[in-house]
C-alpha positions in Angstrom: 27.1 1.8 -5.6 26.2 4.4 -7.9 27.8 7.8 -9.3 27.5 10.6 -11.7 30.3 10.5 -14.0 28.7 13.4 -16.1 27.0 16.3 -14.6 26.3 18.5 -17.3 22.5 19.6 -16.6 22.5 21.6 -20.1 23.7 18.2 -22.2 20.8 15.7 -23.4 23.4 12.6 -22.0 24.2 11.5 -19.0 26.9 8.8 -17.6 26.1 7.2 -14.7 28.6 4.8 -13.0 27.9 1.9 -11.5 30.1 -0.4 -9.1 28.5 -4.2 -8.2 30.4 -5.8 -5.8 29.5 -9.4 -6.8 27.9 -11.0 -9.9 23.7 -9.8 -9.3 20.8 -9.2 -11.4 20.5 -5.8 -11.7 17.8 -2.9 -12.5 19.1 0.7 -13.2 15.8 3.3 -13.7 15.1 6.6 -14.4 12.9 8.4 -13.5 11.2 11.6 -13.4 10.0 13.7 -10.6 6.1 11.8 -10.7 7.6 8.6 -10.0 7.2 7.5 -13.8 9.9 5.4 -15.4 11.2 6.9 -18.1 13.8 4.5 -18.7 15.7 1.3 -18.3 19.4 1.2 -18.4 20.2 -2.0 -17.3 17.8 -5.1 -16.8 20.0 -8.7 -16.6 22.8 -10.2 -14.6 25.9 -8.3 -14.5 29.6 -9.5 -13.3 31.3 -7.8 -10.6 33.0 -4.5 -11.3 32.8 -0.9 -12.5 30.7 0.3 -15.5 29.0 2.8 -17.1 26.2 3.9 -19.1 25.2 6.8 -21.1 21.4 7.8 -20.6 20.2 9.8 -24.0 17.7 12.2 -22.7 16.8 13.4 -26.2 12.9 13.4 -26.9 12.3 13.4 -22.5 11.6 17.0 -21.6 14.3 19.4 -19.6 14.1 19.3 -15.7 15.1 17.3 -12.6 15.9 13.0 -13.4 16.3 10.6 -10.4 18.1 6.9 -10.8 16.9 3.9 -8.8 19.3 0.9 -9.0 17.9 -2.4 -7.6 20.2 -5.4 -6.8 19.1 -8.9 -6.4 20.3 -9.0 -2.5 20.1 -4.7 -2.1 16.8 -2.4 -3.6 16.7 0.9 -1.2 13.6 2.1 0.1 
């Protein structure tokens, strides 16, 4: 499951929240409005539990941001 912690659309940060039910390999993008990636947050196998992490938008120009995450057993469509 994923949340915004953060919505401060004027700040060049983000913190995005992320709950994993059980230990996965896990994939949290963002992306702009084209469907580029812009970045990776997380890439490798995380635990079970709640985290977060802080996306530094600094140097990616203003405007709209969409997050993907894919699971190893769960990636939406």
């Amino acid at each position: 499951m994923l949340s915004m912690w953060d919505k401060w659309i004027f700040f060049t940060q983000s913190r995005i929240g992320l709950t994993i039910p059980k230990p996965a390999f896990d994939m949290l993008n963002i992306y702009n409005l084209r469907g580029e990636e812009i970045a990776t947050l997380v890439a490798e196998q995380r635990a079970a539990g709640i985290d977060k992490f802080n996306w530094d938008a600094r140097g990616s120009a203003s405007g709209v941001y969409l997050y993907r995450l894919e699971a190893e057993e769960f990636v939406p469509p």
